[in-house]
N, C-alpha and C positions, 0 to 999 in steps of 0.2 A: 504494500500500500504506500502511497506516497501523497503529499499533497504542496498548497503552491495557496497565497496569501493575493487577495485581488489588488492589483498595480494599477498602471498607468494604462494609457487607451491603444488601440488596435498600433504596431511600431510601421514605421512607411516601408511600403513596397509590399508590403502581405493585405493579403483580399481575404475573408473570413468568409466562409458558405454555412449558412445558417438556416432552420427548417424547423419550425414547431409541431406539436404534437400538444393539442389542449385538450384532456377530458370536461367535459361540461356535465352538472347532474340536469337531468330535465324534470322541469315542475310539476310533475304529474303526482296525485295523490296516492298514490300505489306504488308497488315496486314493477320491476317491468315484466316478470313472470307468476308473479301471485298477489295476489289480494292485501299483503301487508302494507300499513301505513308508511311510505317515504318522509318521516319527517328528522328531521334533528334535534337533539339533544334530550330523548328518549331514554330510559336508566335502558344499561348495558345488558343486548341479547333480550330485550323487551319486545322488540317489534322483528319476531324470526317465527316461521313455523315450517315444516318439515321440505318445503320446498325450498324456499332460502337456503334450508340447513344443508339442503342434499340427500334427506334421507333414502333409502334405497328404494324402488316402487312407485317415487313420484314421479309428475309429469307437470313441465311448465306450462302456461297458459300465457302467450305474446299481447301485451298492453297497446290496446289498437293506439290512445291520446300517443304514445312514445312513437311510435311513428309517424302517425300527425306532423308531433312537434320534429323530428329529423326531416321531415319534408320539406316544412315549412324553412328552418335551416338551410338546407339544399337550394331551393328556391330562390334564396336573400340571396345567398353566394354564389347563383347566376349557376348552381351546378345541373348536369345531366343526372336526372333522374332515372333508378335502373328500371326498368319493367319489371325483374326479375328477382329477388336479393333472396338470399338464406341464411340462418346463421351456422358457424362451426366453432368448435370446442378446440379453446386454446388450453394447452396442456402443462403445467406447474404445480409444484407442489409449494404450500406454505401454511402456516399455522392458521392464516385468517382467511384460507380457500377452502371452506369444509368437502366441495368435493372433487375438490383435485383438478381442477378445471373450470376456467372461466367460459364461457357463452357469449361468445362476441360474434364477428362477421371477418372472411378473410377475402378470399376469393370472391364474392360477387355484395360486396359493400351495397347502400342505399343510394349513396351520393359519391357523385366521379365528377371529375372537371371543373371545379368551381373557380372563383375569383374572388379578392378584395381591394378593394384600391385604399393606397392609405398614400399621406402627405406629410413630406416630413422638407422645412425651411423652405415652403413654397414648391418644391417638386413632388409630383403627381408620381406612383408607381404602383404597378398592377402585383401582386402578390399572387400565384397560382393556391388552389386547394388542389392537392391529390385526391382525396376525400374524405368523407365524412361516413362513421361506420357508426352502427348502435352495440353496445356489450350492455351487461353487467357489471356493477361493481363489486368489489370484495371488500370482506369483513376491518376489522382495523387491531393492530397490533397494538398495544396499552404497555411499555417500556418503563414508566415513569409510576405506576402503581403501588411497584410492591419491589423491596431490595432485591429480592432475590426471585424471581418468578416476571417473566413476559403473562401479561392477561389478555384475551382477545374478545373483543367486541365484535359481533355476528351482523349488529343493526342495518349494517350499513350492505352488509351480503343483499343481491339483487335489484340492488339504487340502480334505476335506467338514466344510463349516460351515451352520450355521444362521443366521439373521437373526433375530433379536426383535423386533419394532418395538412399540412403544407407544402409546396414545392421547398428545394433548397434555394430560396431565390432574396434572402434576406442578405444583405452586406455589411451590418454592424448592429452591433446589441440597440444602439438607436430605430433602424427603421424595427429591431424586433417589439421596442416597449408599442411602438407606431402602429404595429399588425396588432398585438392584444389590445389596446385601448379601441381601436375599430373594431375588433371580432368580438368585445364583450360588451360595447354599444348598441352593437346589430341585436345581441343574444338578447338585450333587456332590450331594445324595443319588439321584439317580436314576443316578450315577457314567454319564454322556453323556460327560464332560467334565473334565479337569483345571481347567479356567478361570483358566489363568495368566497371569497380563496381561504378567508376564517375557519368555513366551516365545511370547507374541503369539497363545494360546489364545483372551484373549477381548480382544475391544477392544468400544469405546466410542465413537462420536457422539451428538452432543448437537444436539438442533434447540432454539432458544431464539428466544421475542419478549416484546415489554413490551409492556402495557397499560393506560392508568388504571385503578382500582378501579374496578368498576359498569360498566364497558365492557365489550360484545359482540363488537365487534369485534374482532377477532385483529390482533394488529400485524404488520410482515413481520417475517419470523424468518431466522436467521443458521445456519450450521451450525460446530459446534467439532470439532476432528478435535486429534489427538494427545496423548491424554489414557491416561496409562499406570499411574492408580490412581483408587481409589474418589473418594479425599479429592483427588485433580488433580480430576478430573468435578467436584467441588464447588466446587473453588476457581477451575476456570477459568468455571463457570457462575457464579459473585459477581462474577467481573470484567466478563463478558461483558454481561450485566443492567445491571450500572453505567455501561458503555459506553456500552450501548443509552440509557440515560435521558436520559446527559448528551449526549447528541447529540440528543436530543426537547426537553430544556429547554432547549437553546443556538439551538432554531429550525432544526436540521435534521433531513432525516430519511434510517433507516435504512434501507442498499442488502441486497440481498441476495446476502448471500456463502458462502463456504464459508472458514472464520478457522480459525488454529494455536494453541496454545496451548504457551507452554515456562514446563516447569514449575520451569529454573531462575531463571529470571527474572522469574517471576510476570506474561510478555507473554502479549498475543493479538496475531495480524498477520493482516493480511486478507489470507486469498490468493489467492483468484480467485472470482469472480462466480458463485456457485452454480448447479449444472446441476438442469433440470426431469427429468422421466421422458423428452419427448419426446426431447432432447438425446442420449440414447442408443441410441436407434431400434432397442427391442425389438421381436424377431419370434419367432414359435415356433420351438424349435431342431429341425432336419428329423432331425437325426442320432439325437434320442430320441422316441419313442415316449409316448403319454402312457398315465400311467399309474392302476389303479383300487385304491380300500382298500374293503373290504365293512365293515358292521357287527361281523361278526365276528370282523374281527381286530383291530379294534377295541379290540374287550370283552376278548381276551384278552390284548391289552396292558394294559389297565385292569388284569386279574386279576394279574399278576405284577409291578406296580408296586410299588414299598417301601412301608414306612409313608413319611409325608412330615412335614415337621417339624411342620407345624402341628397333626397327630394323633398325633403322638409326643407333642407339647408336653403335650397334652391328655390322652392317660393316664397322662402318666406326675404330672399333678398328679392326680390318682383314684387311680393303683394307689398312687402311693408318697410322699404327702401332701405336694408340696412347694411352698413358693411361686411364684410367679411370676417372682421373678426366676432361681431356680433352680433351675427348668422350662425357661427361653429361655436358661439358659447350657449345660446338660448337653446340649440340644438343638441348639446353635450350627453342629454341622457331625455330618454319618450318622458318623465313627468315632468322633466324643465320643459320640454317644447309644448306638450300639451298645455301646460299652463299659461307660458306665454300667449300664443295662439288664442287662448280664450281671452287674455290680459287685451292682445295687441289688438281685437276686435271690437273692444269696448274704449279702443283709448283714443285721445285727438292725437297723439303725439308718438305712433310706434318705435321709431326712434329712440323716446328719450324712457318709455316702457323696459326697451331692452338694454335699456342703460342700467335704468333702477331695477333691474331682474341681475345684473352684473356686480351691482354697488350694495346697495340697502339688502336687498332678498337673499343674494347668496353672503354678507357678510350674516346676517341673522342666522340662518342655517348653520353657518359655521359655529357663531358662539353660542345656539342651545343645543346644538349635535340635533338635528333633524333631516329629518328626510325631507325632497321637495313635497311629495306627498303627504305631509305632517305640517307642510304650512299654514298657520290659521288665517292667515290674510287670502280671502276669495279675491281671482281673479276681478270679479265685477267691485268686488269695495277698492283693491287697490288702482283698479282705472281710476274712481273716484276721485281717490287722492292725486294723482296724478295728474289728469284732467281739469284740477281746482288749479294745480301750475301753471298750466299752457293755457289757462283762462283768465290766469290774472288774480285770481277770487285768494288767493295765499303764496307767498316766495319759498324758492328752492328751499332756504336755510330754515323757514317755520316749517315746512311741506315735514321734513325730518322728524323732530319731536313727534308731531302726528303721528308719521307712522310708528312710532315706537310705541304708543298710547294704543293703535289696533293692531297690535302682538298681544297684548293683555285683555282688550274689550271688545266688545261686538259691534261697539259705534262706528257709522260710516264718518268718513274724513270728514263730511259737511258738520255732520251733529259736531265734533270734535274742534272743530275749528270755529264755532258760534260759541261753542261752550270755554273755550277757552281764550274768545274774542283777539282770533288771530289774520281776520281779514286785511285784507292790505286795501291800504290807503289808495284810490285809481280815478280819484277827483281832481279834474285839473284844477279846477279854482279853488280846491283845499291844497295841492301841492304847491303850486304856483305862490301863495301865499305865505309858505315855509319857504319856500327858495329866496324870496324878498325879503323874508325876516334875516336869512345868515349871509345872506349879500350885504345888509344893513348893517349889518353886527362885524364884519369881516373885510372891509375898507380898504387894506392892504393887501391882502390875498385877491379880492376880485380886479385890483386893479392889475397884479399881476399875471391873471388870468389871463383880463382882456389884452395884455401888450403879447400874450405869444406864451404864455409858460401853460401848456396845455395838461401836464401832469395835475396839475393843481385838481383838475376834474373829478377824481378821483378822491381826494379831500373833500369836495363841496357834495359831491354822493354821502361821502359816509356821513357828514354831518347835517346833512336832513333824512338821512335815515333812524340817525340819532333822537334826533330832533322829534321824528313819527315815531319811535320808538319802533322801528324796525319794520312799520306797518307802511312805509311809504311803497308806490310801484316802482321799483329801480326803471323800468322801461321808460315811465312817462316821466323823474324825475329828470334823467337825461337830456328828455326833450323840452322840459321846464328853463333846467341851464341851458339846454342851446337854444333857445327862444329870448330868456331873459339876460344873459351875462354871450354875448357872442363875442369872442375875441376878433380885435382889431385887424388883427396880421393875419 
C-alpha cells in the first residue's frame, strides 16, 4: 500500500483523462425489488425482509416508478433509449452483500449515448454519457461501532439506484466539479432524486490517467473511491494526477488500482488492485425477466418532463431581460427557479426580483439554514414589496427592514410599511420646499455648487434626506436640485 498527500495543480505538458461513475439513489418509496420502505435513517436491519436479505426461494418483483424515473434520466441526457434491457448478477462477495451478488444491468443497460453540456470560464463542452444502468444497492459496513467487531447494516440492501457512467472526456478535476454540479441539477429538477452525498444518495468514483500533451494513447488509469463532496472529487482528482506524474517522471510506472481518498488528511492509499468486468463473472439474472420500452412511452415521458435548467435558463433571459449571470443563479436548483418564475410574474421590475432573489432571499436562506422551499416569504407578498420600490411608494434602504419584518409575520409589505409609517416622501411641492430650506441654511456650499463643484450633489441628497428623515424620493429630490440650484458652468 502506499499513499501520496494532495499538492499542487495538474504540472505543464500532462493532459489528465478523466470519466465519472455516479451512483444516484432514486426517490421511489420502495426498494426496487420488494415492497420494503426506501427510507433513511431507519434503526439498523429494520427495513429488510427475506428478499432484500437473499433468502433462499425468493423471487424479486422489478419496481415499475424505478424505471420511470431511469427513463426519464435517459431522456434529460439526450440518451438512446434501449427497447430491450435485462438485468445480470454481478458477482462478489462481502459482508454487506447477503447474497453474494448484486442485480445490476451489464450487457444491455437502459440508457446508451447520452450527453451533458456543462460551462466552465465561459466555454461550452459537451461531456459524453456511456450510460446509465439501474442495480441494486448493498447493505453498509458499520466500522466505527464496536472496538472490536465490523456490524452490518442490511437497510440499505435493494435501495434502486442508477449508475451514470461517462465518457473519458473530462481534462481536469475542474470541468469534473463542472459535470457533477450539472448532473445533480438535472437529477433534482427532474426531482429522481435527493442527491445527498450525506446520506449516501449519491456517490462518486472517479477513473483517472495521465498523459503527455499530443499523446493518443491512454495511460493506465487508477480508480478513487471515497469521495463525499463535489470539491473532495476535485481535490482528491489534483492529488491523484500528481501522483500519477511523479511516478512517470521518477521512471516508474503506474499499476492499476482501485485508491481511497481521506478527505481529512488530504491522502490517497492504494487499496487493492483494480477488478476488470471479467472479475465479477456477470451472467443474466434467471430470477428477472427481461424487459421491453416501446416508443411510446417513451414520448410520453418526454411529454411530462419539467422544463430543464438549460431552457428555463433561456426564457427566462427572453421573457424577463436578464443577464447571464442572473439567468444561471435564479436557475441554480427547480425550487429557486420555480419560485422566481412565480416572483418574476407578479413583479414590475424582473430584473431587480432577480437581484433580490441573489441579495436579501438567498443571504436569508443562508443565515437560518433553509431550504428555498422553507421560505416563508410567498412569491406574490414579496412582488409586493418589491413593486412598492419600483413604484416609489418606499426606498431601497426602508424596502430592507420590511423584508426582515415578513420573515417573522404574515403582513404584506403594504400593511408593514403604513404601520411603521415608512412611505417616502414623492410630493414635489413638499420636496421642493426642503431643498429651499438647506439651500437657505447652506450659502457657501450652494454657491459652490453652482460655480462647477458638482460633487457637492451628493451632500445636498443626503441632507434632505436627512432632513425627510429618510422618507424623501431620492428620484425627485434630484430633480428638485436640478431644477432649483442649477450650476452655472
Amino acid at each position: 500500500m502506499g499513499k501520496t498527500v494532495a499538492g499542487a495543480s495538474v504540472k505543464e505538458n500532462w493532459e489528465p483523462v478523466i470519466g465519472l461513475e455516479v451512483h444516484t439513489q432514486l426517490s421511489t418509496e420502495s426498494k426496487i425489488f420488494c415492497g420494503c420502505k426506501a427510507e433513511y435513517g431507519a434503526p439498523p436491519n429494520s427495513r429488510v425482509c427475506p428478499v432484500c436479505l437473499g433468502m433462499p426461494g425468493v423471487l424479486p418483483v422489478l419496481n415499475k416508478q424505478a424505471i420511470e424515473y431511469a427513463v426519464m434520466v435517459g431522456v434529460a441526457m439526450n440518451c438512446r433509449i434501449a427497447a430491450y434491457s435485462r438485468f445480470a448478477r454481478k458477482n462478489y462477495f462481502y459482508p454487506d452483500l447477503p447474497k453474494g451478488y448484486q442485480i445490476s444491468q451489464f450487457e444491455e443497460p437502459i440508457c446508451e449515448e447520452g450527453t451533458i453540456d456543462i460551462s466552465r470560464a465561459g466555454v461550452e463542452k459537451r461531456i459524453g454519457i456511456t450510460r446509465i444502468h439501474l442495480e441494486e444497492d448493498a447493505g453498509k459496513s458499520l466500522h466505527d461501532q464496536s472496538l472490536t467487531d465490523t456490524q452490518v447494516d442490511l437497510n440499505r440492501c435493494g435501495i434502486p439506484l442508477i449508475e451514470i457512467v461517462s465518457e473519458p472526456e473530462m481534462r481536469s478535476p475542474e470541468e469534473a466539479f463542472e459535470y457533477l454540479t450539472r448532473l445533480k441539477q438535472i437529477l433534482r429538477y427532474l426531482r429522481v432524486s435527493d442527491c445527498n452525498m450525506e446520506e449516501g444518495s449519491l456517490r462518486v468514483d472517479a477513473n483517472v490517467s495521465v498523459r503527455r500533451i499530443g499523446d493518443e494513447k491512454m495511460g493506465t488509469k487508477t480508480e478513487l473511491k471515497n469521495m463525499n463532496s463535489f470539491r473532495g472529487v476535485e481535490r482528491a482528482l489534483s492529488a491523484e494526477i500528481l501522483r500519477q506524474i511523479e511516478i512517470i517522471e521518477s521512471g516508474g510506472s503506474v499499476e492499476q488500482s482501485t485508491n481511497l481518498w481521506d478527505e481529512n488528511t488530504g491522502e490517497i492509499t492504494v487499496m487493492r488492485a483494480k477488478e476488470e468486468s471479467d472479475d465479477y463473472r456477470y451472467f443474466p439474472e434467471p430470477d428477472l425477466v427481461p424487459f421491453t420500452i416501446d416508443d411510446k412511452y417513451v414520448e410520453e415521458i418526454r411529454e411530462k418532463l419539467p422544463e430543464l435548467p438549460d431552457k428555463k435558463k433561456a426564457r427566462f433571459l427572453k421573457e424577463y431581460g436578464l443577464n447571464d449571470e442572473l439567468a444561471e443563479f435564479v436557475t441554480l436548483s427547480a425550487a429557486m427557479s420555480d419560485y422566481y418564475d412565480e416572483y418574476a410574474k407578479r413583479s414590475d421590475d424582473p430584473v431587480l426580483a432577480a437581484k433580490w432573489m441573489k441579495s436579501e432571499v438567498s443571504r436569508s436562506l443562508r443565515e437560518h439554514d433553509l431550504a428555498m422551499d422553507e421560505f416563508p416569504i410567498s412569491p406574490e407578498r414579496l412582488s409586493g414589496l418589491t413593486n412598492s420600490v419600483t413604484g416609489g411608494t418606499i426606498s431601497i434602504s426602508a424596502a430592507k427592514p420590511v423584508f426582515l419584518k415578513m420573515l417573522t409575520e404574515d403582513s404584506t409589505a403594504e400593511e408593514i410599511i403604513d404601520r411603521e409609517g415608512l412611505r417616502q416622501v414623492s410630493d414635489e411641492s413638499e420636496i421642493d420646499e426642503i431643498v429651499r430650506k438647506i439651500v437657505e441654511s447652506n450659502p457657501d456650499e450652494t454657491e459652490r455648487y453652482r460655480n462647477g463643484e458638482l460633487k457637492l450633489k451628493g451632500w445636498f441628497v443626503g441632507q434632505v434626506m436627512k432632513e425627510s428623515g429618510g422618507k424623501a424620493n431620492p428620484k425627485i429630490v434630484n430633480e428638485a436640485l436640478d431644477r432649483l440650484i442649477k450650476p452655472e458652468n
